[in-house]
SERO-4910 file (N, C-alpha, C, O; in steps of 0.05 Angstrom, whole numbers):
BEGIN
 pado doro    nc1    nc2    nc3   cac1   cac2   cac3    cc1    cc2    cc3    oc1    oc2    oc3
  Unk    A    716    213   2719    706    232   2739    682    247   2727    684    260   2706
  Unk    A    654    244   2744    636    259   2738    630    290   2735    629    301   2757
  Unk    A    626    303   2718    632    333   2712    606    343   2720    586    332   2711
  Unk    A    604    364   2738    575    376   2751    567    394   2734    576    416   2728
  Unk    A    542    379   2724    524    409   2706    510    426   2717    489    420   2727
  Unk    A    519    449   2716    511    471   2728    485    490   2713    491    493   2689
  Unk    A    465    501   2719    447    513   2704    446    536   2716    443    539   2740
  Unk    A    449    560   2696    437    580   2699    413    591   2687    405    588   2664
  Unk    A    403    604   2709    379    622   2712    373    635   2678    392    646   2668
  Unk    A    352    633   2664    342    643   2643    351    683   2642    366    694   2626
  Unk    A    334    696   2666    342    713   2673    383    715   2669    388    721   2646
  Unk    A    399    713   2681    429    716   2694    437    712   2657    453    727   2646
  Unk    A    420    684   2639    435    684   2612    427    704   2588    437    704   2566
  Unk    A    404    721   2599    390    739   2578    414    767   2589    426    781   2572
  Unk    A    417    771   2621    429    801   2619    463    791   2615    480    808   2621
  Unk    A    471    761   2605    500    763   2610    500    757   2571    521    750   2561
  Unk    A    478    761   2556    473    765   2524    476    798   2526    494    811   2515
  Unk    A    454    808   2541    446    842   2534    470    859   2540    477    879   2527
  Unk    A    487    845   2568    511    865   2569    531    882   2562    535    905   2571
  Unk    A    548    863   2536    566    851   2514    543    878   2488    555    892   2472
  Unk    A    518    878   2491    500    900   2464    502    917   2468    505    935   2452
  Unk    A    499    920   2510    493    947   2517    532    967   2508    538    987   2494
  Unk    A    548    946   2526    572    966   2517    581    978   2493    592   1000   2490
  Unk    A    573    958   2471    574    961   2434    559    986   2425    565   1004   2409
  Unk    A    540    984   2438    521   1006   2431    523   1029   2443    513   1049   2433
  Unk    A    540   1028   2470    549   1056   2477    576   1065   2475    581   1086   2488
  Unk    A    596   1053   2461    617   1053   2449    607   1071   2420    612   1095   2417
  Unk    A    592   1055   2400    577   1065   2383    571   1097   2382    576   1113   2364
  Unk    A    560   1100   2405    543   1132   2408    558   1149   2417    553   1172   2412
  Unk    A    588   1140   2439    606   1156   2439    626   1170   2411    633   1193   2407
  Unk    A    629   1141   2395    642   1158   2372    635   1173   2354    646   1190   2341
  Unk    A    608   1162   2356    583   1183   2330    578   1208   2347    573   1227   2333
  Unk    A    577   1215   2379    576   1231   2384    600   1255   2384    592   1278   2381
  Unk    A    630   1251   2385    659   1256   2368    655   1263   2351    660   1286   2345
  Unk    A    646   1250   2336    646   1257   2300    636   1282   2298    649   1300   2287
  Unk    A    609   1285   2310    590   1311   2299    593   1330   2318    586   1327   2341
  Unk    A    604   1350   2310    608   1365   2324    582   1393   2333    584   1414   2346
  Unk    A    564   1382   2321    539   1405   2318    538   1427   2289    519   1440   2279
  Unk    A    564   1423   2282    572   1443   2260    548   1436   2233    541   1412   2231
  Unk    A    536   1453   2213    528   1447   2198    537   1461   2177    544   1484   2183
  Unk    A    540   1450   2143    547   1468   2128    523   1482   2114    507   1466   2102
  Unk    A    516   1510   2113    493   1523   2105    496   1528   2069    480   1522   2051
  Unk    A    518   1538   2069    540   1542   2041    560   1545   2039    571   1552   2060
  Unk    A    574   1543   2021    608   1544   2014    606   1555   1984    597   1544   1964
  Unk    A    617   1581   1989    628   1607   1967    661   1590   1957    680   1580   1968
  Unk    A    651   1594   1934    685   1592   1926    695   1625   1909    679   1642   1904
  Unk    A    725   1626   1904    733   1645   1899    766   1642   1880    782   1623   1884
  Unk    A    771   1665   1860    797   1656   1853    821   1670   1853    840   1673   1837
  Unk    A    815   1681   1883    842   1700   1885    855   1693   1904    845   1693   1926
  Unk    A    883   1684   1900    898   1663   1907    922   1680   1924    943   1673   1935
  Unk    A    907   1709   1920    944   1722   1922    935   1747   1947    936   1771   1942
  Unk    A    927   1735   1975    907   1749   1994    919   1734   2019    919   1710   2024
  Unk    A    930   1757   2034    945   1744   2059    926   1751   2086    910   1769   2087
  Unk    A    930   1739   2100    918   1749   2127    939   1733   2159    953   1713   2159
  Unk    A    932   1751   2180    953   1742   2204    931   1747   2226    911   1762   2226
  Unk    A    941   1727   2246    924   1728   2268    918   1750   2272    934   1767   2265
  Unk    A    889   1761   2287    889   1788   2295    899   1791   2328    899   1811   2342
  Unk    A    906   1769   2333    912   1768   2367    928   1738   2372    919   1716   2368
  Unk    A    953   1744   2381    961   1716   2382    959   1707   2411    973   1687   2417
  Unk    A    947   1717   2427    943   1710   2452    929   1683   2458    937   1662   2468
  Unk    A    905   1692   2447    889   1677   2451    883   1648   2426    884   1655   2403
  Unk    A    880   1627   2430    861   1609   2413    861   1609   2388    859   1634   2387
  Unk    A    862   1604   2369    845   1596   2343    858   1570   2332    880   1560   2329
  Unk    A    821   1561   2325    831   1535   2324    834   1532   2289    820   1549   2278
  Unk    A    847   1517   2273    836   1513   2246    821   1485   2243    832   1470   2260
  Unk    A    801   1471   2230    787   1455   2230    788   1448   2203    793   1464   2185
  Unk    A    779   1413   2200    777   1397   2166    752   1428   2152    748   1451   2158
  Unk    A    740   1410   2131    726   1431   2123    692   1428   2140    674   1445   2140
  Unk    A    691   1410   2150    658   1405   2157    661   1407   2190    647   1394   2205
  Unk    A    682   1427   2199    689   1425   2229    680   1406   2247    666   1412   2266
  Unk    A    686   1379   2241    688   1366   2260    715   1355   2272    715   1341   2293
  Unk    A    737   1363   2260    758   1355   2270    782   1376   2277    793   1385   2257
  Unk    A    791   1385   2306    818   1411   2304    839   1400   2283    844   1376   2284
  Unk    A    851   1414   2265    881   1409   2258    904   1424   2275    926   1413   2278
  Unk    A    897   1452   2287    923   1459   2292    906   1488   2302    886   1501   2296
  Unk    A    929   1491   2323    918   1525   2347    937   1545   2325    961   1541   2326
  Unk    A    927   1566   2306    945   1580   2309    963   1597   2311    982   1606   2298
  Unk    A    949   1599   2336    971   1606   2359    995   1601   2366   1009   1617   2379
  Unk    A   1002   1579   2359   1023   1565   2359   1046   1565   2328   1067   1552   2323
  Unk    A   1031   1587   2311   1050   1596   2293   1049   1615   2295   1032   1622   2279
  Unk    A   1059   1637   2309   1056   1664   2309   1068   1685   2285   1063   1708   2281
  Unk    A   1089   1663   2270   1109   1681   2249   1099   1676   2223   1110   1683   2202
  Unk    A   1064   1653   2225   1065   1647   2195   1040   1670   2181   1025   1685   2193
  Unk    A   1042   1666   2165   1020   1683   2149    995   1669   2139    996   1644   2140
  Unk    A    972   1680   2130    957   1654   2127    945   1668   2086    940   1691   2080
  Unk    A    944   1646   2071    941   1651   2043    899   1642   2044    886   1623   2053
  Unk    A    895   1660   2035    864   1662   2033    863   1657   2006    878   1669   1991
  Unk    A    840   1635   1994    834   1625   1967    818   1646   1955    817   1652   1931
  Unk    A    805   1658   1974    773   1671   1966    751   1649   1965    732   1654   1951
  Unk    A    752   1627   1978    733   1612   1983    724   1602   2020    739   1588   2033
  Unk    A    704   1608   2029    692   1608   2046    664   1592   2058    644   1587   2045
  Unk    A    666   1590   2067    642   1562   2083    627   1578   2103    641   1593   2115
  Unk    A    600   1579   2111    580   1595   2132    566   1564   2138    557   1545   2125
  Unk    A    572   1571   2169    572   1540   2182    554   1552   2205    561   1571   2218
  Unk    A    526   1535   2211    513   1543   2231    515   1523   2251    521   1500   2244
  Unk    A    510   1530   2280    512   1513   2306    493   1534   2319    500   1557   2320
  Unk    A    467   1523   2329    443   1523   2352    433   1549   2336    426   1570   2347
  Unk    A    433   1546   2313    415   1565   2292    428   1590   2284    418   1605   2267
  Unk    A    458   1595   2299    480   1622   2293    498   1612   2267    510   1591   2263
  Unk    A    494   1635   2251    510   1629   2229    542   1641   2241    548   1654   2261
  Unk    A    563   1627   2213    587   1638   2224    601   1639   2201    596   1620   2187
  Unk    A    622   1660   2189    629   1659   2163    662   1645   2171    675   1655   2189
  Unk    A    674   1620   2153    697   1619   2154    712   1610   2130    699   1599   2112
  Unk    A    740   1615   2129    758   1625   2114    776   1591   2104    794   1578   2114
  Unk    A    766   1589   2091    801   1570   2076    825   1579   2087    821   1603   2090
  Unk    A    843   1575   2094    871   1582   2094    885   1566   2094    877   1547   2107
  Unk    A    914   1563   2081    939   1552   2079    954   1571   2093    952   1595   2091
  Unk    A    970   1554   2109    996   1572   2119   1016   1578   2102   1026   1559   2089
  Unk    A   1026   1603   2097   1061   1610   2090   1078   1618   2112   1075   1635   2130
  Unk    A   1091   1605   2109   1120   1598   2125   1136   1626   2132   1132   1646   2119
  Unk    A   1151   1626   2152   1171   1645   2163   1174   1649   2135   1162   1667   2124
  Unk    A   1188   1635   2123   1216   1631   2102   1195   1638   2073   1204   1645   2051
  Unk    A   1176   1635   2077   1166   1647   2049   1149   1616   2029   1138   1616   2007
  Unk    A   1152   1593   2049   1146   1567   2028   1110   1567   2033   1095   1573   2051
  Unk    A   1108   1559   2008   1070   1575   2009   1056   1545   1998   1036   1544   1985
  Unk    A   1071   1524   2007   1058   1499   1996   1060   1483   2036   1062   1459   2041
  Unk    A   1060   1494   2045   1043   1486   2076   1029   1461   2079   1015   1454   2061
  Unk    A   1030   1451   2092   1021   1425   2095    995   1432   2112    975   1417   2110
  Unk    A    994   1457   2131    970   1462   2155    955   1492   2125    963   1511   2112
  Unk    A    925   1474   2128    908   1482   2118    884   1476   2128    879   1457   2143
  Unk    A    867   1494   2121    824   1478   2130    819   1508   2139    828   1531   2134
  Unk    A    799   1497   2156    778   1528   2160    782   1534   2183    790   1520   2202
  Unk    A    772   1566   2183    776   1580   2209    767   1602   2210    772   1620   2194
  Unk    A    745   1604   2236    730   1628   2240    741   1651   2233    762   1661   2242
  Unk    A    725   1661   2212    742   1691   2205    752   1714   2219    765   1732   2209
  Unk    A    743   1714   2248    739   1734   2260    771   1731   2271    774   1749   2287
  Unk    A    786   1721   2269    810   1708   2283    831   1715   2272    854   1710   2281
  Unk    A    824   1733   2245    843   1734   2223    842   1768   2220    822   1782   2223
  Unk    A    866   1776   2214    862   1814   2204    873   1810   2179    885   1789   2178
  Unk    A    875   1825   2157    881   1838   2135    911   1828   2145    922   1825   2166
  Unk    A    920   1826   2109    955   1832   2113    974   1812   2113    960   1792   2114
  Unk    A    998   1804   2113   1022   1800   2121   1027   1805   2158   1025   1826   2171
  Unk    A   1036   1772   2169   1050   1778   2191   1057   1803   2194   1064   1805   2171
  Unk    A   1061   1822   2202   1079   1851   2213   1105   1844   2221   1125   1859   2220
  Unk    A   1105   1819   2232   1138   1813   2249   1155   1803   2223   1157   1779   2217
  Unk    A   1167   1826   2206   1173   1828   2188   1211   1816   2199   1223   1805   2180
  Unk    A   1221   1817   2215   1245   1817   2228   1245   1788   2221   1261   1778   2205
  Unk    A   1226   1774   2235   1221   1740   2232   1216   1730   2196   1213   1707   2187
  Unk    A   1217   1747   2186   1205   1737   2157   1228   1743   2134   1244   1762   2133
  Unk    A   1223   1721   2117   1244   1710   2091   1228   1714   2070   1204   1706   2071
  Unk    A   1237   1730   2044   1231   1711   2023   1198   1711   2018   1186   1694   2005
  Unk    A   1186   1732   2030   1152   1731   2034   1138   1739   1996   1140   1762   1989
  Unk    A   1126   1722   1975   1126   1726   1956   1105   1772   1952   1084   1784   1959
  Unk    A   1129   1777   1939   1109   1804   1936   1082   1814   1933   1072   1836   1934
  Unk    A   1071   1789   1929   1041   1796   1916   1014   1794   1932    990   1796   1927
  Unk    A   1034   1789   1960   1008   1782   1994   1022   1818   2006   1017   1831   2027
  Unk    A   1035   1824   1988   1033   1863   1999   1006   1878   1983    995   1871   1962
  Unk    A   1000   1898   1999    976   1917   2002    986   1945   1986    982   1955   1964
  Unk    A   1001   1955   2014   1008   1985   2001   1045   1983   2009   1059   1966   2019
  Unk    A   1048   2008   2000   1071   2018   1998   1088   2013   2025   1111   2005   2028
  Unk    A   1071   2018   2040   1083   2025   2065   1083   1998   2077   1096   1998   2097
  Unk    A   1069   1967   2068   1070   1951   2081   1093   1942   2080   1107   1933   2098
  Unk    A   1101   1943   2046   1122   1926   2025   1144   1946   2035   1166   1934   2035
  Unk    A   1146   1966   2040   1182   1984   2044   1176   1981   2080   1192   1995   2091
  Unk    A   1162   1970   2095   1169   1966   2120   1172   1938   2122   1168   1930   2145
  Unk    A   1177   1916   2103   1183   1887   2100   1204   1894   2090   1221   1890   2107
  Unk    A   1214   1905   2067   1249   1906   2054   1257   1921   2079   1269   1903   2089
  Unk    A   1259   1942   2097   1272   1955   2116   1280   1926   2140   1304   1920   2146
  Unk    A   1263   1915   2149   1268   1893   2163   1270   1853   2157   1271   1832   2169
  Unk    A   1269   1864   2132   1264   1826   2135   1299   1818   2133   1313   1837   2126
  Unk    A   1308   1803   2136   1344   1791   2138   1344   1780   2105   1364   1779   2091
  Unk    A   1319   1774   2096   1320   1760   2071   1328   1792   2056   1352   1792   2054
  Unk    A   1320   1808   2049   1322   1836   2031   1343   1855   2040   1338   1879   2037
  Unk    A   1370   1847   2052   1395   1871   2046   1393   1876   2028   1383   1898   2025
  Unk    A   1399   1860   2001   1412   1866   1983   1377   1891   1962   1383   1911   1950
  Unk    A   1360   1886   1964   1343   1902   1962   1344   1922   1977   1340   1940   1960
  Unk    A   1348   1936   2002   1351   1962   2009   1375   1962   1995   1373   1938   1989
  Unk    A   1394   1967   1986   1410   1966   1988   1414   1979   1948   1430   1993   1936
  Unk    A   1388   1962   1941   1393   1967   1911   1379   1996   1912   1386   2015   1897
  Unk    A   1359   1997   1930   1343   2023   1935   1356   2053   1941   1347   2075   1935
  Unk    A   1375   2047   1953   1397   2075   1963   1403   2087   1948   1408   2111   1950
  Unk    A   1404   2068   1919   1419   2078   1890   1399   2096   1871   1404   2112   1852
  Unk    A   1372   2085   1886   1350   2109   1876   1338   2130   1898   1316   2127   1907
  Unk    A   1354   2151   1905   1342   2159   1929   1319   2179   1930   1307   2186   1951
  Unk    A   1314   2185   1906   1296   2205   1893   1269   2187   1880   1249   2200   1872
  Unk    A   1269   2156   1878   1257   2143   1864   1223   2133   1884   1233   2118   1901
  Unk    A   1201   2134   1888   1188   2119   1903   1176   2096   1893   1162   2093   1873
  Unk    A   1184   2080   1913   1178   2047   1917   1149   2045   1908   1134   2064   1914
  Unk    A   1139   2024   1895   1112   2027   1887   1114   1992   1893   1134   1978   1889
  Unk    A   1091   1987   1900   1077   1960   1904   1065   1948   1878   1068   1926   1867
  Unk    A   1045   1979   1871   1032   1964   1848   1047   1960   1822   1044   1941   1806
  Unk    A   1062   1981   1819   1086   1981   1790   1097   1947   1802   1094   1928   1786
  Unk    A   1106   1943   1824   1124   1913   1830   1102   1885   1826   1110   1861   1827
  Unk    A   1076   1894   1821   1056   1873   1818   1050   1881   1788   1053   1860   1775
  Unk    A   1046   1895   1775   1042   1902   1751   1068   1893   1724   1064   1897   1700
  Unk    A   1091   1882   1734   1112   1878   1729   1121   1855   1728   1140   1846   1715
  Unk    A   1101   1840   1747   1101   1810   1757   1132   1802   1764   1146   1785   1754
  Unk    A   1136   1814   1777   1164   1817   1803   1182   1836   1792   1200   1842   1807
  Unk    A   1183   1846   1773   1199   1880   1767   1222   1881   1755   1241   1896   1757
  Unk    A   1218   1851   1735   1250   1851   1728   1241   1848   1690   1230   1826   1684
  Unk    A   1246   1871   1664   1246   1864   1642   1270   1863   1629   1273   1868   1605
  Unk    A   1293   1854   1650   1318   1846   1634   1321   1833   1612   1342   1832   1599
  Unk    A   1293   1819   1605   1295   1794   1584   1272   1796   1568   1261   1778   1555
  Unk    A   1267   1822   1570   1244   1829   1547   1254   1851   1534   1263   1872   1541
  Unk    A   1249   1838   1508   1255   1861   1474   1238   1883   1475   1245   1898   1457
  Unk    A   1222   1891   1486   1203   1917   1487   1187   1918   1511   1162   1915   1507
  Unk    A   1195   1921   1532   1189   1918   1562   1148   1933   1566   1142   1957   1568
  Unk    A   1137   1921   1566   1109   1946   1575   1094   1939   1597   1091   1916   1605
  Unk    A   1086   1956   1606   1076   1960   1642   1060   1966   1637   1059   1984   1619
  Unk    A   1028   1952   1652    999   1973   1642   1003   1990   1658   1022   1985   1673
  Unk    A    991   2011   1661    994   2035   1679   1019   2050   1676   1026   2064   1695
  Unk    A   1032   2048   1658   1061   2057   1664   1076   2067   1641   1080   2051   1623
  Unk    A   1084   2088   1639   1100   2095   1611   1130   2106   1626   1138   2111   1649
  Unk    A   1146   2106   1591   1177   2115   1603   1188   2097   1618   1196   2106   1640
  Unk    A   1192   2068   1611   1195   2052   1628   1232   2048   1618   1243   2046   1596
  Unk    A   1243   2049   1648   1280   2049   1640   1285   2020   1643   1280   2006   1663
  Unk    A   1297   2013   1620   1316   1980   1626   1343   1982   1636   1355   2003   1634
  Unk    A   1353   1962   1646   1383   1963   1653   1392   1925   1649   1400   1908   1666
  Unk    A   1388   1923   1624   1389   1893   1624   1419   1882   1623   1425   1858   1620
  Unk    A   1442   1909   1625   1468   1888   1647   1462   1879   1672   1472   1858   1679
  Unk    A   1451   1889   1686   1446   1890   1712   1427   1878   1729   1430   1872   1752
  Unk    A   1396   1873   1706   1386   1848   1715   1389   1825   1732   1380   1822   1755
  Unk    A   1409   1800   1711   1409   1782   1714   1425   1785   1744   1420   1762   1751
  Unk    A   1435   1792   1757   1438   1797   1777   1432   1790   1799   1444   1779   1818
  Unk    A   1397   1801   1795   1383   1793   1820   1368   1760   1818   1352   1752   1834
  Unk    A   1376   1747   1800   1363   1719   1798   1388   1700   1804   1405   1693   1788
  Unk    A   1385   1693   1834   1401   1673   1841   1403   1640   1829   1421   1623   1826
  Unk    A   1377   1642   1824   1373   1609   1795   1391   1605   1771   1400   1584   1761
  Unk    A   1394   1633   1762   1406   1640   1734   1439   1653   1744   1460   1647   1733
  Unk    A   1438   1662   1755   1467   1670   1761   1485   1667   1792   1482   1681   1812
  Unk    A   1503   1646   1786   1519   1638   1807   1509   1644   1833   1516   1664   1845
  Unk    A   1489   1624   1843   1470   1621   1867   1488   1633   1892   1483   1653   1904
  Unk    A   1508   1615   1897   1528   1624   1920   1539   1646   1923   1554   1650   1942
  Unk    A   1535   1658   1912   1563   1682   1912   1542   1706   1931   1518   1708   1926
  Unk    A   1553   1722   1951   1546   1729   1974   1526   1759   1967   1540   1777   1957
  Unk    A   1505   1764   1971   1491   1787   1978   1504   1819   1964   1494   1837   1949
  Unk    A   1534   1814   1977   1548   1835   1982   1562   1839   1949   1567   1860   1936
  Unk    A   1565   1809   1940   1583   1813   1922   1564   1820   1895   1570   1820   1871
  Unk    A   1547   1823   1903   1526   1810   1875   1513   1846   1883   1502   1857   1864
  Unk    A   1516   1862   1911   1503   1882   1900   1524   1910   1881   1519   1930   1867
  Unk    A   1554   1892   1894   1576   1914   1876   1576   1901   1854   1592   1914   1841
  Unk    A   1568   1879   1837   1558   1879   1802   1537   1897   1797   1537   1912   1778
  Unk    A   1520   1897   1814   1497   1914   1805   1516   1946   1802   1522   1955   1780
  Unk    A   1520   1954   1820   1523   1981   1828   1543   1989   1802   1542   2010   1789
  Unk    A   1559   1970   1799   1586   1974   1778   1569   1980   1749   1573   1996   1732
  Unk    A   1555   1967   1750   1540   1966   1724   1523   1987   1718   1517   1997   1696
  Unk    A   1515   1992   1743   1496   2014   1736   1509   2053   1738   1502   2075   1729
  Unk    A   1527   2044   1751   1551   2068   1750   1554   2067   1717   1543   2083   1702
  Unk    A   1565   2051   1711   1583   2049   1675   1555   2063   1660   1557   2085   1648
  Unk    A   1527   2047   1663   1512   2058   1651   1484   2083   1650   1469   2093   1633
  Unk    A   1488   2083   1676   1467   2113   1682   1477   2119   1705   1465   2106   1722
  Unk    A   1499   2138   1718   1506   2150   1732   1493   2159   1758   1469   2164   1756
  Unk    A   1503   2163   1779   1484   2163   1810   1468   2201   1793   1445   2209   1792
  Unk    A   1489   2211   1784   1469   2244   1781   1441   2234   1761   1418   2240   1769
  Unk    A   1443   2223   1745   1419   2209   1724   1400   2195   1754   1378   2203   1762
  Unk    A   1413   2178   1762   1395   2166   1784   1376   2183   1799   1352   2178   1800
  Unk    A   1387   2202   1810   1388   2223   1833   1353   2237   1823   1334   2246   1836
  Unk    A   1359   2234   1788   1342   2262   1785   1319   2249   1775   1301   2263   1765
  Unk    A   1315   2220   1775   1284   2204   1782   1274   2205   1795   1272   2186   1811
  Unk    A   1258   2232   1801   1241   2240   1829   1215   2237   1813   1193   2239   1824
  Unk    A   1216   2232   1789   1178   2228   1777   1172   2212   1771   1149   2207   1764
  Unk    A   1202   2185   1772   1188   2158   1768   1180   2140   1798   1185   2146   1821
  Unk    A   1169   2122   1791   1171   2099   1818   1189   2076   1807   1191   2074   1783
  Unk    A   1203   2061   1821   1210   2033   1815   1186   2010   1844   1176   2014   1866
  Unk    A   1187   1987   1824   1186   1966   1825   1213   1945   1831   1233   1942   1817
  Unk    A   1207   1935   1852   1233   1921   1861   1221   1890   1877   1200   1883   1889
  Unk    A   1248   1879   1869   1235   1834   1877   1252   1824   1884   1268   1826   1866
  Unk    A   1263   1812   1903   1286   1793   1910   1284   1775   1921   1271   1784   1940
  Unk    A   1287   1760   1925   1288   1729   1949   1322   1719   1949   1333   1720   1928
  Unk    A   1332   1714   1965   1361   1695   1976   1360   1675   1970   1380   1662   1965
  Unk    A   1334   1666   1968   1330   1641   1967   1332   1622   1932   1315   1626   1914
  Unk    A   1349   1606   1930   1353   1606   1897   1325   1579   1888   1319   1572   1865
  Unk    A   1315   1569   1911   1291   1552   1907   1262   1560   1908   1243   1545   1908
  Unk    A   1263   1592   1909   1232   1599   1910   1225   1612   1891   1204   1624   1894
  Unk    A   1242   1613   1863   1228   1624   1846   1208   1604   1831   1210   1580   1829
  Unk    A   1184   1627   1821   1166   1614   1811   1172   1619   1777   1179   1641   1771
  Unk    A   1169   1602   1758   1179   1603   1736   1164   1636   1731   1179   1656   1732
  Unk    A   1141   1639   1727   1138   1664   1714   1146   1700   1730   1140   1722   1720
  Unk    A   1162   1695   1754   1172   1714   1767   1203   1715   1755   1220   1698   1750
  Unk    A   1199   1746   1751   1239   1762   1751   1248   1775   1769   1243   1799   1769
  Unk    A   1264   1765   1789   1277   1783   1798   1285   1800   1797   1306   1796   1784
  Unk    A   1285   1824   1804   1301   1854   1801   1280   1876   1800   1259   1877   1813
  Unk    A   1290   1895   1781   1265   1924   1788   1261   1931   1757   1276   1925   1738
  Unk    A   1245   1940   1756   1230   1964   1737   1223   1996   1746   1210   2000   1766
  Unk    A   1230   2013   1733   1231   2038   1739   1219   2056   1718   1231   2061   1697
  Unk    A   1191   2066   1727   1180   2077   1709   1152   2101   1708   1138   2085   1721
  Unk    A   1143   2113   1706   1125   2135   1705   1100   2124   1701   1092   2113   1680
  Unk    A   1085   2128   1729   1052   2119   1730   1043   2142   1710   1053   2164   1707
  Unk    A   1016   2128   1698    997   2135   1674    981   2158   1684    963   2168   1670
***
């Protein structure tokens, strides 16, 4: 059987070649147009203070976090309302249609206090306020050293579920005021395990090294409940400096550290307090 050869038009075989280029090539300019988001990097500041919290300034609205060269969203968020965000001190000023814009590195910390976050990259600074989450009720385990002042750090032990047993150690000093910086100066407030305890800024510094080990759930029987671990303390510190001795520390401050948590200590943190007379 004879097979009919059919011819097409020079024309019909050049646009059924160009067709098959034209879609390639606008496939092409769609994804390169994706990619760039207009964003440019002008500079990127780096920085080495690692120990700088910040929280949405509005959770209503938007914020996006982006890779570092904003062309890609990672995450609204908005959609973490309970996390905190850890600032490096390193920053990126990114211009689009000739407006500069300053933004922020951030890693998230967790409700629960875990500060190795998987959601990180950049984000318009303006999105961010000073500080620690406030929704302190929602918060665990937040490491001491993303506190400011006094009043931030004793309105986090008054409400967080993670710190009973810290108010709790506090009652026993009722004359004593809470200091932030003595609790950063101390590097978490515990010299149970130092032969000659010294605080810069700080003289007259009191040990109670029965009573220490106490507050370190790593080192001393992890399980055992809040409650039971604050009547060792209390027992101990009755036997050795009496609530009237306590009472009449109205010129020292203590420093005070705790976490529930027996997996978030960081090797060079002590749990517990230091109590002692600013310089």
């Amino acid at each position: 059987m004879n097979k009919k050869i059919i011819n097409v038009p020079k024309r019909i075989k050049f646009l059924m070649l160009l067709i098959p280029s034209l879609l390639i090539g606008f496939a092409t300019t769609m994804i390169s147009t994706s990619a760039d988001s207009g964003y440019t990097v002008v500079k990127k500041m780096t920085g080495n203070n690692a120990n700088v919290a910040y929280h949405l300034a509005n959770n209503s609205k938007n914020a996006y976090l982006w890779n570092g060269t904003h062309t890609k969203a990672k995450a609204n968020l908005r959609n973490y309302k309970n996390y905190s965000w850890r600032y490096y001190g390193k920053s990126v000023i990114l211009s689009y249609n000739s407006k500069r814009s300053v933004y922020y590195y951030i890693q998230g910390i967790t409700p629960n206090g875990n500060e190795a976050s998987k959601i990180r990259g950049i984000v318009w600074h303006g999105y961010l306020t000073h500080g620690v989450n406030p929704n302190y009720k929602q918060l665990n385990n937040i490491n001491y050293r993303y506190f400011n002042t006094d009043t931030e750090y004793l309105d986090y032990i008054k409400k967080s579920p993670s710190q009973k047993l810290t108010r709790e150690v506090l009652k026993l000093f009722p004359n004593t005021q809470l200091s932030i910086k003595l609790t950063k100066a101390a590097n978490g407030a515990s010299p149970w395990d130092w032969n000659s305890p010294t605080v810069d800024g700080y003289k007259n510094i009191l040990e109670f090294p029965t009573v220490q080990r106490y507050f370190n759930k790593r080192f001393y029987k992890p399980n055992i409940s809040d409650n039971n671990r604050f009547k060792l303390i209390k027992d101990g510190l009755d036997k050795s400096y009496s609530q009237t001795k306590r009472n009449a520390l109205n010129q020292y401050q203590i420093g005070i550290y705790y976490y529930n948590n027996p997996h978030r200590l960081i090797d060079d943190e002590a749990p517990g307090f230091t109590i002692a007379i600013p310089e």
